[in-house]
C-alpha positions in Angstrom: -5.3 5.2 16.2 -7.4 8.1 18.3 -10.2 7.1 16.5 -10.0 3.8 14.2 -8.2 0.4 14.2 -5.3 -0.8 16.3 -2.3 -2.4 15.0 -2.7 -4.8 12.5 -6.6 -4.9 12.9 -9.4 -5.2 10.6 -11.9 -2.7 11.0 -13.3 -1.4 7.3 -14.8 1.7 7.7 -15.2 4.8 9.8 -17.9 7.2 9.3 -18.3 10.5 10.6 -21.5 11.9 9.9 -21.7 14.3 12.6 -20.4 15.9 15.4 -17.7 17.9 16.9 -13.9 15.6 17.5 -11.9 17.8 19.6 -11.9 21.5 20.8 -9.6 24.6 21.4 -8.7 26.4 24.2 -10.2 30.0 24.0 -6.6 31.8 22.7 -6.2 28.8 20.4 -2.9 27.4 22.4 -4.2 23.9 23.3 -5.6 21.7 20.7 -7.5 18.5 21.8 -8.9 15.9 19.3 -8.0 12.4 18.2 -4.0 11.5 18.6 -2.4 8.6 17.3 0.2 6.7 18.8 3.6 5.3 17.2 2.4 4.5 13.6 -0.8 5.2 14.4 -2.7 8.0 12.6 -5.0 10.1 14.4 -8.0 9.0 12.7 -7.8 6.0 10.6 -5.5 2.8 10.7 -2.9 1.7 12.7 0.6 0.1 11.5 0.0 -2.7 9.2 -3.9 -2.9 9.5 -5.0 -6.6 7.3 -7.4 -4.3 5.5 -7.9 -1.2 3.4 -10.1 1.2 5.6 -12.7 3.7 3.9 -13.5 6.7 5.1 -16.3 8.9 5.2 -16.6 12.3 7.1 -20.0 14.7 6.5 -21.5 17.2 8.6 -18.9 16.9 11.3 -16.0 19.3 12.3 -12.7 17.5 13.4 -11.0 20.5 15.4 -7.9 18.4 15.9 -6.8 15.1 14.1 -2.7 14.3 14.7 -1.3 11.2 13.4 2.1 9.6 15.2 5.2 9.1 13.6 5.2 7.2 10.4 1.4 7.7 10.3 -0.9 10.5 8.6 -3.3 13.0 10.8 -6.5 11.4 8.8 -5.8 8.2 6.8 -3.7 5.1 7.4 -0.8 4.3 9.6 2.3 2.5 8.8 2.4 1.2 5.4 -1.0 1.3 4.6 -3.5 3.5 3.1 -7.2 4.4 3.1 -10.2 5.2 0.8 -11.1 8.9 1.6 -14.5 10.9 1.3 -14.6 14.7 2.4 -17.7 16.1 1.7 -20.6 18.2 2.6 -20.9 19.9 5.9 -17.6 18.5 7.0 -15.1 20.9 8.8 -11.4 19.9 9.4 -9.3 22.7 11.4 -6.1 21.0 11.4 -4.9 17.7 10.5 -1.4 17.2 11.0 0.9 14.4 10.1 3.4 12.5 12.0 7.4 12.1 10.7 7.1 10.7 7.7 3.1 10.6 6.8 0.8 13.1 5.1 -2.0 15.2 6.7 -4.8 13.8 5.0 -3.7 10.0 3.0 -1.7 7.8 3.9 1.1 6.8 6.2 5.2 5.9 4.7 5.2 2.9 2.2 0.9 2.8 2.4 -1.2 1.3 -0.4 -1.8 3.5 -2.9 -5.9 4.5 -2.1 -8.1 7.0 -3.3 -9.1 11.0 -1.6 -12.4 12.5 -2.6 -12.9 15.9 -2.0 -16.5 17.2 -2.9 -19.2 19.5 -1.8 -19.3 22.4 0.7 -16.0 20.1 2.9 -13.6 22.7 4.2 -10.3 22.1 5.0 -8.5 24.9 7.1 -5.0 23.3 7.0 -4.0 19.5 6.3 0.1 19.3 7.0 2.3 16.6 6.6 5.0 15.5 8.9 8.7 15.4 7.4 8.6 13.6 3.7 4.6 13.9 3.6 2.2 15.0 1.6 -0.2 17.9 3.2 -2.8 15.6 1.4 -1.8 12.3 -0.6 0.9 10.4 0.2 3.5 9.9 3.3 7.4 9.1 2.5 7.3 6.7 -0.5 3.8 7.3 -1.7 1.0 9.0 -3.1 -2.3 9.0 -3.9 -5.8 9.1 -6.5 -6.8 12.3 -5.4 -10.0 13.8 -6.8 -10.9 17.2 -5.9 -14.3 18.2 -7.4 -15.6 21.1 -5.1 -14.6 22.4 -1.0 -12.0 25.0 0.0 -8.9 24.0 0.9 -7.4 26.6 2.8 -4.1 25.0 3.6 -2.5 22.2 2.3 1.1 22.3 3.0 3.6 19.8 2.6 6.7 18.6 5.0 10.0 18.8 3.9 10.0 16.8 0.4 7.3 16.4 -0.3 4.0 18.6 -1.9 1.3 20.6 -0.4 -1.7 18.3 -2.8 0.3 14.8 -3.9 3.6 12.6 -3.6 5.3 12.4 -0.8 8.9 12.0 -0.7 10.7 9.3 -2.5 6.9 8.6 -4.7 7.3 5.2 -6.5 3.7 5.3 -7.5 2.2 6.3 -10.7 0.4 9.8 -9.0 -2.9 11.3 -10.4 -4.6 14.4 -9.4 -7.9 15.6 -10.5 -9.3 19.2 -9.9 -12.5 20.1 -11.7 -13.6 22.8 -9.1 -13.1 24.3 -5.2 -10.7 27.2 -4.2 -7.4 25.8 -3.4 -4.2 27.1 -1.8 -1.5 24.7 -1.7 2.3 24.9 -0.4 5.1 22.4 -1.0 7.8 21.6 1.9 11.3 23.2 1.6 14.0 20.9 0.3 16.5 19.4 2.8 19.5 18.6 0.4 
């Protein structure tokens, strides 16, 4: 990962309690932050970590958080999840998916976890790569998410799969949860 575990490590938690990951060029063109390699997400796990990492990000803005193929932008890599907690103070411009993994959640065939989104968090735009979830699951998955407060500005899905939820092919049983926030969410265009 940018930021997190290699493959098939066992770190258990990242917190982000502050601070700025990334910045933008001045017309918004060049994007630097935390990239992930192959199955990698940009912050979170890598492929196959041998635990389930949780997350916390407060009073931080990530400007830039891309996950590599079969891995999600801000989650878990390749076939695995992770516990998520977005809350106050914390700022995410853009996290982006790789093929097959969801913005924000988890990577193609992850664990099932759970995405809290509470507070002041703002989330400008979470996108998922091909078959994943803007935030929830990547190809094959999806997620406990609990939305109880923020603004999510953007949450758009890849092809297949929905802007807040399943990614494509879900075998899981999905719940979603929203008791408050402003929300605008797009699902990806079909490709059959």
């Amino acid at each position: 990962a940018g930021i997190g575990t290699g493959n098939q490590s066992g770190v258990q938690e990242i917190n982000i309690i502050g601070g700025v990951i990334g910045e933008a060029s001045e017309d918004g063109s060049v994007l630097t932050g935390a990239v992930g390699g192959n199955k990698a997400a940009g912050i979170g796990g890598g492929a196959q970590d041998k635990c389930t990492i949780t997350m916390k990000i407060t009073n931080a803005t990530i400007v830039y958080a891309k996950g590599g193929d079969d891995a999600a932008g801000i989650g878990g890599g390749y076939e695995r999840g992770a516990n998520i907690d977005i809350g106050n103070g914390a700022i995410i411009e853009k996290a982006i998916g790789g093929k097959n993994g969801a913005g924000i959640g988890c990577g193609p065939n992850g664990s099932q976890q759970t995405i809290n989104i509470t507070g002041t968090a703002l989330i400008k735009l979470a996108q998922g790569g091909e078959n994943g979830a803007g935030i929830g699951g990547g190809k094959t998955r999806s997620a406990i998410i609990n939305i109880s407060g923020g603004n999510i500005e953007h949450a758009k899905g890849g092809a297949n799969a929905a802007g807040i939820g399943c990614g494509e092919g879900n075998n899981d049983s999905n719940a979603i949860t929203i008791t408050d926030g402003v929300i605008y969410a797009e699902g990806g265009s079909g490709t059959n």
